[in-house]
C-alpha positions as CSV (number, residue, x, y, z in Angstrom):
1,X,4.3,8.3,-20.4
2,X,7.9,7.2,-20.8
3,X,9.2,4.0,-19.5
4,X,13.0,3.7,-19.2
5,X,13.7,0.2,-20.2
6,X,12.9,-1.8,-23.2
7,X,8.9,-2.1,-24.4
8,X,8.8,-5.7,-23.0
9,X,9.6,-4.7,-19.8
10,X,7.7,-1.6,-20.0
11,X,4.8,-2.9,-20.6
12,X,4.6,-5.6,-18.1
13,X,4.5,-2.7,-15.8
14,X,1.2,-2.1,-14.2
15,X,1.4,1.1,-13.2
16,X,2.0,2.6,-16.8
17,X,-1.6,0.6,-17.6
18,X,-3.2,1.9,-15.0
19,X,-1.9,5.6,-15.2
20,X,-2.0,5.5,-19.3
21,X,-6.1,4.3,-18.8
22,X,-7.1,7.3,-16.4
23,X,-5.5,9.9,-18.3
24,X,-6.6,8.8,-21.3
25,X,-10.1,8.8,-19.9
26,X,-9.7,12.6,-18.8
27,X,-12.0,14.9,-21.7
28,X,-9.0,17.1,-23.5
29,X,-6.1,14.5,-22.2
30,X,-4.4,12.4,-24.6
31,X,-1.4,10.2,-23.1
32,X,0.9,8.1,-25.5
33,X,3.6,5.9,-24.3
34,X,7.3,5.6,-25.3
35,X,10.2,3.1,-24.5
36,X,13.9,2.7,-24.6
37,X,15.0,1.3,-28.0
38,X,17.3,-1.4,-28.1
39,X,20.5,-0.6,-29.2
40,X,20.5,-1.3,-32.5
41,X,17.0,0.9,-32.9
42,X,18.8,3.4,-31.3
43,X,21.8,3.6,-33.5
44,X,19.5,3.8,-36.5
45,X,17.2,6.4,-35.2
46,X,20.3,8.7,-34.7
47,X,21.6,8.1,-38.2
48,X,18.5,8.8,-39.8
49,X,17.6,11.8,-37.8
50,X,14.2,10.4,-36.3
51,X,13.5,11.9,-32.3
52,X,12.5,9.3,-29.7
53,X,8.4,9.4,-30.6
54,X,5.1,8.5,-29.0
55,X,4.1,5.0,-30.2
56,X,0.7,5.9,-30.9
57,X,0.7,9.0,-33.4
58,X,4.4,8.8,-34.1
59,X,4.6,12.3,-32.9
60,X,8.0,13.6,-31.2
61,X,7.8,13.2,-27.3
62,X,9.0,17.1,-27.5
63,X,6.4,17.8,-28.7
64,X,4.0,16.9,-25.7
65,X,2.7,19.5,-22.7
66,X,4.7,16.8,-20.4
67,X,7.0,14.1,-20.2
68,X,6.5,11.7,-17.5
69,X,8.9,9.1,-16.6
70,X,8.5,5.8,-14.5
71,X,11.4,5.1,-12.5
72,X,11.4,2.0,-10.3
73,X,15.2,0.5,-10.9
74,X,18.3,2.8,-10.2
75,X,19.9,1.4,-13.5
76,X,17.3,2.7,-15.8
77,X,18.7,6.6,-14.8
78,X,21.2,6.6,-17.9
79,X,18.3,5.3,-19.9
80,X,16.3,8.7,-18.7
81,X,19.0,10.6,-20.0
82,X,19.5,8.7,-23.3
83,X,15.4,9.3,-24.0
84,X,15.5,12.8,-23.4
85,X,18.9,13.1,-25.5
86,X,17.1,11.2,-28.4
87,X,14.0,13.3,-27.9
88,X,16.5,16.8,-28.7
89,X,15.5,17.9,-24.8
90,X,18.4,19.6,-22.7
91,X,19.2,17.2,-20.1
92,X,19.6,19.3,-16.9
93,X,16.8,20.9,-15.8
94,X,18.5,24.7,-15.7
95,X,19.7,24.4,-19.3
96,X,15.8,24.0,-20.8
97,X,13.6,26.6,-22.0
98,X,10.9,27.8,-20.4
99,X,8.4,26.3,-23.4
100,X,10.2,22.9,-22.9
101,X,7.9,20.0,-21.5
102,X,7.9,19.4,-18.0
103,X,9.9,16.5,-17.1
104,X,8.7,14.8,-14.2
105,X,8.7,11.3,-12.8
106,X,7.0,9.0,-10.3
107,X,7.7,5.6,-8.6
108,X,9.6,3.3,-6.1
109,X,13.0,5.2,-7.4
110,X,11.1,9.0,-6.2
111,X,12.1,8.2,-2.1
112,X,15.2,8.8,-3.2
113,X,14.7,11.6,-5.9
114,X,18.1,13.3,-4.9
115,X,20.8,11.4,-7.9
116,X,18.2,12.5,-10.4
117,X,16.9,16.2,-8.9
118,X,19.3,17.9,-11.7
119,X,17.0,16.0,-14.8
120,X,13.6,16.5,-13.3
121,X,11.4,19.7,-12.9
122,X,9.5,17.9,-10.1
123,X,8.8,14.3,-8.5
124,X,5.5,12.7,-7.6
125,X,6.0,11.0,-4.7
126,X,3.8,8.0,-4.0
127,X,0.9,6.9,-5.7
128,X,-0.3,9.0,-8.7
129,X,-3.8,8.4,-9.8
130,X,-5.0,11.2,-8.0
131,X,-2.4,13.8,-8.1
132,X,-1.4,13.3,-11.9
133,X,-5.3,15.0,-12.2
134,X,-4.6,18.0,-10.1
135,X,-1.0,18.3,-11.5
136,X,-3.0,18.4,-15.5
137,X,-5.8,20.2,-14.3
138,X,-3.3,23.2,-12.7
139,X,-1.3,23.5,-16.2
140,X,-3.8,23.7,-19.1
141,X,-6.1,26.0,-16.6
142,X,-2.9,28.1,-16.3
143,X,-1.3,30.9,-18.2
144,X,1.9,29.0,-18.6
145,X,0.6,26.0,-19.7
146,X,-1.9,27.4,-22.4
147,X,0.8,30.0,-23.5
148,X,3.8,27.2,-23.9
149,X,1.1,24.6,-25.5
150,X,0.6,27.0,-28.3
151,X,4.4,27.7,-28.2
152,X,4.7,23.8,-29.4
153,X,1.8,24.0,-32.4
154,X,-1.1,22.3,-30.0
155,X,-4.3,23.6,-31.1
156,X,-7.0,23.2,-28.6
157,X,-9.6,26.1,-27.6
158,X,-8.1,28.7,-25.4
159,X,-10.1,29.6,-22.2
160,X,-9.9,32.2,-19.4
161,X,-6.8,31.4,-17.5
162,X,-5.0,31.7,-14.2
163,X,-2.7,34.5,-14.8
164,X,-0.7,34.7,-11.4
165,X,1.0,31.2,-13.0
166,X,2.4,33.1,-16.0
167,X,5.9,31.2,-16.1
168,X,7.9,28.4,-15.4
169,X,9.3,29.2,-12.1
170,X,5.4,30.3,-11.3
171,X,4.3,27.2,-12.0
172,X,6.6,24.9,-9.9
173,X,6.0,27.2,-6.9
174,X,2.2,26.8,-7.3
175,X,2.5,23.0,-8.1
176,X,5.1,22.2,-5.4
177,X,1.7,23.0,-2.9
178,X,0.0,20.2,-3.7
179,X,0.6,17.3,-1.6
180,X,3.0,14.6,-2.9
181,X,5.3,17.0,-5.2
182,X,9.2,17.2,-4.9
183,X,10.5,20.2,-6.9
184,X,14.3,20.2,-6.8
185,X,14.7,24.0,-7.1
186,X,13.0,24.9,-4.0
187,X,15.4,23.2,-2.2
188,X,18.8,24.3,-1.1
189,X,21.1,21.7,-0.4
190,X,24.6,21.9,1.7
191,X,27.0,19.7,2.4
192,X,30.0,18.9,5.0
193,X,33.3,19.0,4.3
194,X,33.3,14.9,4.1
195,X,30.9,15.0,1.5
196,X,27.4,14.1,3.3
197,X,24.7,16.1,3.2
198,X,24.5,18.8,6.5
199,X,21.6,20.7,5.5
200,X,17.9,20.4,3.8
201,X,16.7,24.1,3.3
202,X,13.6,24.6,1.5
203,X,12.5,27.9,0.0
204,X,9.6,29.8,1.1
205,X,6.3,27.9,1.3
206,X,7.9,24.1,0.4
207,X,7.3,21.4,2.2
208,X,9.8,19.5,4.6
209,X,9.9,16.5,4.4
210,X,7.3,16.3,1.0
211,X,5.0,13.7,2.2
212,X,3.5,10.9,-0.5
213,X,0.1,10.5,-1.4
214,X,-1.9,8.0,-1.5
215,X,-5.1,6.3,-2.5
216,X,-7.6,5.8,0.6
217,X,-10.3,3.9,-1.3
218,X,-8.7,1.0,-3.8
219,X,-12.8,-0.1,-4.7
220,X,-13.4,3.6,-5.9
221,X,-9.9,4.0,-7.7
222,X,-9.3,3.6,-11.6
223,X,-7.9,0.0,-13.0
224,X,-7.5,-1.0,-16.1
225,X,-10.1,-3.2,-17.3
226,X,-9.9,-2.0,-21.3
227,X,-6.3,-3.0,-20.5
228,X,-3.9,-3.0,-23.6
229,X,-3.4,-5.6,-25.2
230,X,0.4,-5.8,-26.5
231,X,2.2,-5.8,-29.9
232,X,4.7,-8.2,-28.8
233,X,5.3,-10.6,-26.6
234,X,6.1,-9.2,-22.8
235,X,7.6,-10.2,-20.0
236,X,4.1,-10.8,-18.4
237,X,2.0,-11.3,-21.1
238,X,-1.5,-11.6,-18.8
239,X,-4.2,-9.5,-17.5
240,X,-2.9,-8.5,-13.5
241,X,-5.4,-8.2,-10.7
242,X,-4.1,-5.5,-8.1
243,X,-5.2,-7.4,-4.5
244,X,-4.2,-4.7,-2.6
245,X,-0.9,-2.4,-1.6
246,X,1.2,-2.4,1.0
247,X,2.6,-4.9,3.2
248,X,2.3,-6.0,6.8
249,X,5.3,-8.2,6.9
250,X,7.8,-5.6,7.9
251,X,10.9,-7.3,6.3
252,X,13.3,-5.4,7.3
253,X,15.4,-5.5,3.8
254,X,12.5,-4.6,1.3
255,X,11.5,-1.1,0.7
256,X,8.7,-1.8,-1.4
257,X,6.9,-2.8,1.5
258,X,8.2,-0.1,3.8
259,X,6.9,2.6,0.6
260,X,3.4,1.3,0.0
261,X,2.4,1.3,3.5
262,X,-0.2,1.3,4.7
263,X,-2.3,-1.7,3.5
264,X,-4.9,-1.0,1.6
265,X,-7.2,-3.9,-0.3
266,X,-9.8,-3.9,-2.9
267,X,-13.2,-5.9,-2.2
268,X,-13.8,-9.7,-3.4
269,X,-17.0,-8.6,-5.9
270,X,-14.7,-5.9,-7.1
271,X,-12.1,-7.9,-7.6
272,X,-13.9,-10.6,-9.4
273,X,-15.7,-7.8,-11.8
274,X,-12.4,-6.6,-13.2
275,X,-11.1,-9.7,-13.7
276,X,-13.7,-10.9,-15.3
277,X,-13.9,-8.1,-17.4
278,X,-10.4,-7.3,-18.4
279,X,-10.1,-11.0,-19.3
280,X,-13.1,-10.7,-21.5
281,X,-11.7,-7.3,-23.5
282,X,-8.1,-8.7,-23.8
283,X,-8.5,-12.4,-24.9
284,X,-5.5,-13.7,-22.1
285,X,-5.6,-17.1,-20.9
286,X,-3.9,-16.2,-17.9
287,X,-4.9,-13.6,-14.9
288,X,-2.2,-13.1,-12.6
289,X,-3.3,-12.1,-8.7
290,X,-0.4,-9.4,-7.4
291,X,0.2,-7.9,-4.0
292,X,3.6,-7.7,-2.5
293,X,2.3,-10.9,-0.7
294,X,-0.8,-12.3,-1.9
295,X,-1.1,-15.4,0.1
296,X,-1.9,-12.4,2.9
297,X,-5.3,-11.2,0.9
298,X,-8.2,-12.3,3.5
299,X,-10.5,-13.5,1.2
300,X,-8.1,-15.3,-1.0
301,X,-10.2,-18.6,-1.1
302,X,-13.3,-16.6,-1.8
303,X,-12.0,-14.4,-4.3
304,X,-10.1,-17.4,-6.5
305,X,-13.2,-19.5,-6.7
306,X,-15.4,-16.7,-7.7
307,X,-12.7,-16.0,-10.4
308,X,-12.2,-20.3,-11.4
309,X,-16.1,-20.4,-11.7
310,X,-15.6,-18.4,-15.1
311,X,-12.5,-19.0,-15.8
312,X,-12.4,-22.8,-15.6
313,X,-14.5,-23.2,-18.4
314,X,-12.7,-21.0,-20.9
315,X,-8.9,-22.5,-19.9
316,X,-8.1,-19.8,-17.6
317,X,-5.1,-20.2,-15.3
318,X,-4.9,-18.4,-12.7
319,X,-1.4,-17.7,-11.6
320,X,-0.1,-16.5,-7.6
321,X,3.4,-15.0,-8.4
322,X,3.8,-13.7,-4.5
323,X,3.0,-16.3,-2.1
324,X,4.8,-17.3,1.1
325,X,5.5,-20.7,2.6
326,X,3.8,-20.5,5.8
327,X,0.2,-19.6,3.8
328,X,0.5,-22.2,0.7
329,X,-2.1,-24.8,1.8
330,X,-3.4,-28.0,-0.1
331,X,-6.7,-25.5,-1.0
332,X,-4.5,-22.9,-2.3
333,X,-2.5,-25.5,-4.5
334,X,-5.5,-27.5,-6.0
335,X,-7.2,-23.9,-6.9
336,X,-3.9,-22.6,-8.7
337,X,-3.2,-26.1,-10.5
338,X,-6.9,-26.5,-11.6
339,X,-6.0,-25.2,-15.2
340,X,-2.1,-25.8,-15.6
341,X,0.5,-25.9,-13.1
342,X,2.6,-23.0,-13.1
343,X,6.4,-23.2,-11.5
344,X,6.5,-22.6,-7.5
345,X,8.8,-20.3,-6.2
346,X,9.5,-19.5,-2.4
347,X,12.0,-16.9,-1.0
348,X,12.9,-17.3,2.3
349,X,15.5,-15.0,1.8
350,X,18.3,-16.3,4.4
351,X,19.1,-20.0,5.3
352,X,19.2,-20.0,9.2
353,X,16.3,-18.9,11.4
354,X,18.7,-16.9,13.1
355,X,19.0,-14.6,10.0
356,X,15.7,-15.3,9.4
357,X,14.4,-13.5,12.5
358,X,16.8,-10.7,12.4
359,X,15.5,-9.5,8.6
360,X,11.9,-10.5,9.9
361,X,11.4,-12.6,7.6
362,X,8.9,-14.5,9.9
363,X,8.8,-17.8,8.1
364,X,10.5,-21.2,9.7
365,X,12.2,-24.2,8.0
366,X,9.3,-26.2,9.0
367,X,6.7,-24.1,7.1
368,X,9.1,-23.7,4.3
369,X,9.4,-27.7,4.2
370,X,5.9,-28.2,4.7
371,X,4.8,-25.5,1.5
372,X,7.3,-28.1,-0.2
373,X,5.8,-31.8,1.1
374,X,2.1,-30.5,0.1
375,X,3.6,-29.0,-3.5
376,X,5.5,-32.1,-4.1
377,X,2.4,-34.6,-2.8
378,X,0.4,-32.6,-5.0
379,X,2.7,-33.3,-8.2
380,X,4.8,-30.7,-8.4
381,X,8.5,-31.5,-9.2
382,X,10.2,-28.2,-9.0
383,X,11.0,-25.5,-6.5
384,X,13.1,-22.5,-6.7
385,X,14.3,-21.0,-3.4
386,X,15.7,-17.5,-3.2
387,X,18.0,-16.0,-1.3
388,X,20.2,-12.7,-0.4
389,X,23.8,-12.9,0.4
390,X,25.7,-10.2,2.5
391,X,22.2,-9.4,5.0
392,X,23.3,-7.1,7.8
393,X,24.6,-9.8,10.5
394,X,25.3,-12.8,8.2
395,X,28.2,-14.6,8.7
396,X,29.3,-17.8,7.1
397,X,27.3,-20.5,9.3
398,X,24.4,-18.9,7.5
399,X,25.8,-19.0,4.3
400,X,26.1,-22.9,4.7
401,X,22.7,-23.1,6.3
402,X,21.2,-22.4,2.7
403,X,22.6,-25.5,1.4
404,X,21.6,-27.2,4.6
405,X,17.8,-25.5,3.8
406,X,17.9,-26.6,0.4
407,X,19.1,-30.5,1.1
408,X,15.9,-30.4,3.6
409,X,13.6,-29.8,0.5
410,X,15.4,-32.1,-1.2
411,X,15.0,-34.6,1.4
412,X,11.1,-33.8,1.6
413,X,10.8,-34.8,-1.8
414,X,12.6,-38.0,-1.6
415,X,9.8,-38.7,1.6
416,X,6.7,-37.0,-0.2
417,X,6.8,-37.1,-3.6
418,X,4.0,-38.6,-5.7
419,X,5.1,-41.6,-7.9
420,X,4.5,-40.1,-10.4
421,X,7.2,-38.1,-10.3
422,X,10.5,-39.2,-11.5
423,X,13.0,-36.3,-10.7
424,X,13.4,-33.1,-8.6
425,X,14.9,-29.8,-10.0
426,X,15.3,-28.0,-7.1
427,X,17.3,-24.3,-8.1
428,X,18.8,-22.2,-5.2
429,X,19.4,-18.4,-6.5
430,X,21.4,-15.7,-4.0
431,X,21.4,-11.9,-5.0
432,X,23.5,-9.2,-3.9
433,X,22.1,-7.4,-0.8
434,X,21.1,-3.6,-1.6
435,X,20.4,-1.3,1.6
436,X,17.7,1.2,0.4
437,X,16.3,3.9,1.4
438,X,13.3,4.0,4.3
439,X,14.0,0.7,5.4
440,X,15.4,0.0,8.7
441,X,18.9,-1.5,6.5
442,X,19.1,2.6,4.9
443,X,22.2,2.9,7.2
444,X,23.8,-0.4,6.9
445,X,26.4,-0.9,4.6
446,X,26.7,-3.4,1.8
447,X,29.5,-5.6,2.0
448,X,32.3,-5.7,-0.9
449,X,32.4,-7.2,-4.0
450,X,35.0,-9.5,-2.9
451,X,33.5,-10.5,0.3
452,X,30.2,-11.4,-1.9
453,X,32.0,-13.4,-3.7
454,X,33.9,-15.4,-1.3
455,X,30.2,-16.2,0.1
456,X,29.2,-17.6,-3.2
457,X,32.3,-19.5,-3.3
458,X,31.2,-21.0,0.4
459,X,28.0,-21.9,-0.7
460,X,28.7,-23.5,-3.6
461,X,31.4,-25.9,-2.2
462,X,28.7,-26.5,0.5
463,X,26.2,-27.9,-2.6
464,X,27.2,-31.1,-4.7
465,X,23.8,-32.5,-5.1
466,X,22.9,-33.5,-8.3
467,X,19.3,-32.5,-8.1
468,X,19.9,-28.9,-6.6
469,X,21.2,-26.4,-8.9
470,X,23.1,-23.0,-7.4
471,X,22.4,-19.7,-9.8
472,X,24.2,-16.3,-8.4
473,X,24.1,-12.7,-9.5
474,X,27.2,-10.9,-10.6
475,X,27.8,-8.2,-7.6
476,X,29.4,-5.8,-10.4
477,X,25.5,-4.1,-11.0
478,X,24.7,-4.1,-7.5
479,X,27.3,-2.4,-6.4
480,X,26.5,0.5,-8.3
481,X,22.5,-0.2,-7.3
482,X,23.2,0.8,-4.0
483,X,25.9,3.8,-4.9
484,X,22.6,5.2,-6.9
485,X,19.9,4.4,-4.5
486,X,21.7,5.9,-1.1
487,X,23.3,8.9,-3.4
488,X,23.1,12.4,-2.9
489,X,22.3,14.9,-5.3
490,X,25.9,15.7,-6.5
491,X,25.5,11.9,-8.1
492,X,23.8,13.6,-11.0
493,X,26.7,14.4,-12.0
494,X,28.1,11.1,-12.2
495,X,25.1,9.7,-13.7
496,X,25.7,12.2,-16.6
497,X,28.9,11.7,-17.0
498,X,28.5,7.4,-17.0
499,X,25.6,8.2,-19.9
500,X,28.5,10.5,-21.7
501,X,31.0,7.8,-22.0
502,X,28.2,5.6,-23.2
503,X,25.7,4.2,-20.9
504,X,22.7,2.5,-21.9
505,X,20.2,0.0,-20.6
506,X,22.3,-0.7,-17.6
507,X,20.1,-3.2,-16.0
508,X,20.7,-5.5,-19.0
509,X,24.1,-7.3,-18.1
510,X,25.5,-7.2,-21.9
511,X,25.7,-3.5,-21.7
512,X,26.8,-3.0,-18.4
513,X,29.8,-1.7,-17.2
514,X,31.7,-1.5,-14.1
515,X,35.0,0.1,-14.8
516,X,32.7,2.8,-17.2
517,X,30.9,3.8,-13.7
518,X,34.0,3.8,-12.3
519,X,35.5,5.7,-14.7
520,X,32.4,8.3,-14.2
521,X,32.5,8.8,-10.6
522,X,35.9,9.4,-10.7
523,X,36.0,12.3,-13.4
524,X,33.7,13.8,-11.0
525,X,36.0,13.6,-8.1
526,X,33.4,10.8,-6.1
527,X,33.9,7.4,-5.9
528,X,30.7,4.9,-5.5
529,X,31.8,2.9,-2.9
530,X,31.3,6.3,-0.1
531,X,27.2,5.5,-1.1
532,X,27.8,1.4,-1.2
533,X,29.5,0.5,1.3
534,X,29.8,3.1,3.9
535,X,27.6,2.6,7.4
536,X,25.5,5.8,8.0
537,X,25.2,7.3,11.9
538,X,22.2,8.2,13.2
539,X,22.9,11.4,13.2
540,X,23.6,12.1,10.2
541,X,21.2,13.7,7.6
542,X,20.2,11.4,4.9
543,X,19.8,12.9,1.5
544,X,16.1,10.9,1.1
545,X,15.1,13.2,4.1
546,X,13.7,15.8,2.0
547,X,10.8,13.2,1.3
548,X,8.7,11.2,3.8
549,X,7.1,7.7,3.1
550,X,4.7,8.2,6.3
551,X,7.0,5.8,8.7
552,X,8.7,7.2,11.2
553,X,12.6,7.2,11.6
554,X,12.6,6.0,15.1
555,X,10.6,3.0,14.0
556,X,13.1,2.4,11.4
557,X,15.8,3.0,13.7
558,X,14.6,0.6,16.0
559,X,14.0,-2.2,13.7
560,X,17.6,-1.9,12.8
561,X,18.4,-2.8,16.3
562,X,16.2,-5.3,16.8
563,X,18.2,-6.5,13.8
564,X,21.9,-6.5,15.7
565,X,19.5,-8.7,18.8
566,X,18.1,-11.2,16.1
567,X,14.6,-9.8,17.6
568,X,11.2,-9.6,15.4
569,X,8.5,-7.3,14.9
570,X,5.3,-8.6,14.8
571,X,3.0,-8.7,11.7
572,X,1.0,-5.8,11.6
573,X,-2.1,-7.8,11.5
574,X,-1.0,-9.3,15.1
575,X,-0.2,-6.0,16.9
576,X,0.7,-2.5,16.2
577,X,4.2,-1.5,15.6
578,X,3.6,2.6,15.4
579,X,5.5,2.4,12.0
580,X,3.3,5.8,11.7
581,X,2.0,4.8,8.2
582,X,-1.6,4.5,9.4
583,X,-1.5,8.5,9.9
584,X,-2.0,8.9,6.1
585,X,-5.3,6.9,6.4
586,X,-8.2,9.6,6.4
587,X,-11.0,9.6,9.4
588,X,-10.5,6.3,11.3
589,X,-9.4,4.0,9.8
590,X,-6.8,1.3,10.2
591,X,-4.2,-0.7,8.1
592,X,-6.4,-3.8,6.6
């Protein structure tokens, strides 16, 4: 189980726990995990002639039946290739032997799987609890797998096996038939003479589009509860409660909760048993509730107090990393500042309502203000407010409404703030918007560099207050974000090539280069700007086709629209919007 950045970003991931529990629980499985070195590791690894290794027995990653990589952030792809370099594994796909591991990968990144289909023998897409068993099961009960195990010196008893999956190219036919798997080879890709993608031909028998799985019953499905406990300190060093996935917001920017639809939740007692639990096997003083927007769990009330009543005692916090303005409430604040008092952080994303309704980002300036007046009456002191710059339809009256937003909280906590507290810190943060893939934004093109930029530039002359501090992210990395996420799969080769001239751990900003990327795509004869920052028709075929997240393109289509009319779409709770997502629900049911 391979995780393409760093170990203390690795494992703050929960979906590595989770998967790295259940297949460790499987009789005749055993999963280890490995992590991109830091530099300096690297360079001595090299030198000394020591292959990228499972943590846990120290054994090459080579050596292993199968490689699986995690890819949820389009900077970690060089990292991919760097791994399998330091492991001695041919990079492309058509250049390994058949005994080689399979390669494969799974996450956020796979609804676009095309910039990486030349590195990877197949793609889960979707959620992978239950298809990483049938994936296992098919290879060791298979000819292939037994045969290239031995191949690599396992030693495990050999049993009657399926024959008719005697070889590689057998086994990705047969595996590509089980729902939720991608395999590159079985598809035949064309192109137009302006470089976009004309044609999606699968072979015989393949899917089109590969539909992703996903779990129907969260109270049935594995979690961690003997979660590992880490050798180091993490990014988020604390047992995390999965609330439920999916999202009924509909922003119309995020693809995370476009992907996880539709919304699925786990029970109050079962949420309150593995908490309990995990906190007990792991020693944390901190449980973290997660959701794309937990404030939106139905029981939330119920389900902290069940989890304060043990945890109070023992100097517990509870922390809510994903709440929303309009649901923070003088019960929710009292129940997450019972232990300690975490930071609060609200994004409302865009600074006029105007903006605001056009990304559907259905939260006003009065419930924004009055999440801060109870936060502030309650004793808190600071806020950080988060924003995107360059949104589809933004123009500069609301860039300047952020600083306008942002004196408003400021103003609310000269009216509301306890007496106890002396000063505000109030920190205003814009990114660089990315268009991905699946959302109703996939054919909308980022602005420029340069036009970024001059927005900053607006906004900052339009904040002099003391008291509110402006942060801003160099647009250099998400530039080439969006080329990667919106690529096609000729991109492989630039992604190569970038790792070639020296590439690593892109997503950390002391390595990152743009003029190396440049450099890359331009040896190739591409340049990243046709992916970035070029509008897509309706008509033409996207290169992310060849996979379906369950929603259906005229839905996205026509949230796009309703963008250009600054009209929203109601929360899925409220009405239907035949997104289509609540097709993948079995018998039924409906989105929770």
């Amino acid at each position: 189980m391979c995780f393409p950045d760093t170990y203390e970003i690795g494992m703050s991931n929960l979906g590595i726990r989770i998967l790295y529990g259940l297949l460790n629980g499987i009789d005749g499985v055993w999963c280890e995990r490995a992590f991109a070195p830091w530099s300096d590791m690297e360079e001595q690894m090299r030198k000394g002639g020591v292959a990228l290794y499972g943590i846990e027995s120290g054994d090459p990653i080579r050596d292993f039946d199968i490689i699986a990589f995690s890819l949820g952030y389009e900077l970690s792809y060089v990292n991919v290739l760097n791994m399998l370099d330091m492991a001695g594994i041919p990079l492309r796909v058509e250049e390994r032997p058949d005994e080689a591991p399979l390669v494969i990968a799974g996450g956020t990144c796979c609804f676009n799987p095309e910039p990486m289909a030349d590195f990877f023998d197949f793609f889960v897409i979707g959620e992978g609890e239950e298809v990483a068993v049938e994936i296992i099961n098919m290879l060791r009960n298979s000819e292939f797998g037994i045969r290239n195990s031995e191949l690599r010196g396992t030693t495990r008893k050999r049993k009657e096996a399926n024959d008719k999956i005697a070889s590689k190219e057998d086994f990705l036919k047969a595996v590509s038939k089980i729902d939720g798997i991608y395999v590159p080879s079985r598809y035949d890709i064309q192109y137009s003479g302006e470089g976009t993608v004309s044609n999606i031909i699968p072979l015989a028998g393949a899917a089109l589009p590969v539909k992703k799985r996903i779990v129907q019953d969260l109270d049935g499905a594995y979690f961690p509860i003997d979660t590992i406990v880490p050798s180091t300190g993490i990014v988020h060093d604390r047992v995390a409660l999965e609330l439920f996935r999916g999202c009924a917001r509909g922003c119309r920017f995020c693809q995370a909760g476009h992907v996880c639809r539709p919304v699925r939740s786990r029970s109050i007692e079962t949420l309150v048993s593995q908490g309990i639990e995990a906190l007990g096997n792991s020693g944390y003083d901190e449980l973290a509730l997660l959701s794309l927007s937990t404030s939106d769990y139905k029981g939330l009330y119920e389900l902290c107090d069940g989890l304060l009543s043990w945890c109070d005692p023992r100097n517990i916090s509870l922390s809510l990393p994903s709440l929303r303005a309009d649901s923070f409430s003088v019960g929710l604040m009292e129940r997450v500042q019972r232990v300690r008092k975490s930071g609060l952080t609200f994004a409302p994303e865009a600074g006029s309502q105007r903006l605001r309704d056009a990304i559907n980002k259905n939260i006003t300036e009065d419930e924004l203000l009055g999440a801060c007046r109870v936060a502030f009456e309650g004793g808190w002191n600071s806020v950080k407010l988060y924003f995107m710059l360059g949104l589809p339809t933004e123009i500069d009256d609301d860039v300047v409404a952020i600083a306008d937003l942002s004196r408003a909280v400021l103003q609310t906590w000269k009216r509301h703030a306890s007496k106890k507290n002396r000063g505000v810190r109030i920190t205003v943060s814009t990114s660089y918007f990315v268009p991905k893939p699946h959302t109703p934004f996939q054919w909308e093109p980022q602005i420029t560099m340069e036009e970024y930029l001059r927005r900053v530039e607006l906004l900052r002359d339009s904040l002099k207050e003391k008291a509110i501090t402006y942060n801003w992210h160099s647009p250099e990395q998400g530039f080439i974000e969006a080329a990667l996420a919106r690529a096609d799969r000729n991109v492989s080769q630039a992604i190569l090539a970038a790792w070639r001239l020296g590439a690593r751990l892109d997503s950390w900003s002391e390595f990152f280069s743009l003029e190396r990327w440049r450099t890359a795509f331009s040896q190739c004869g591409m340049d990243p700007a046709f992916y970035s920052l070029r509008e897509r028709s309706r008509k033409e075929t996207l290169p992310w086709s060849v996979v379906s997240a369950g929603l259906d393109d005229e839905y996205l289509w026509a949230g796009r629209n309703a963008a250009r009319e600054n009209s929203k779409t109601p929360d899925c709770r409220e009405a239907c919007s035949g997104c289509g997502a609540s097709a993948l629900l079995e018998g039924a049911r409906r989105c929770e």
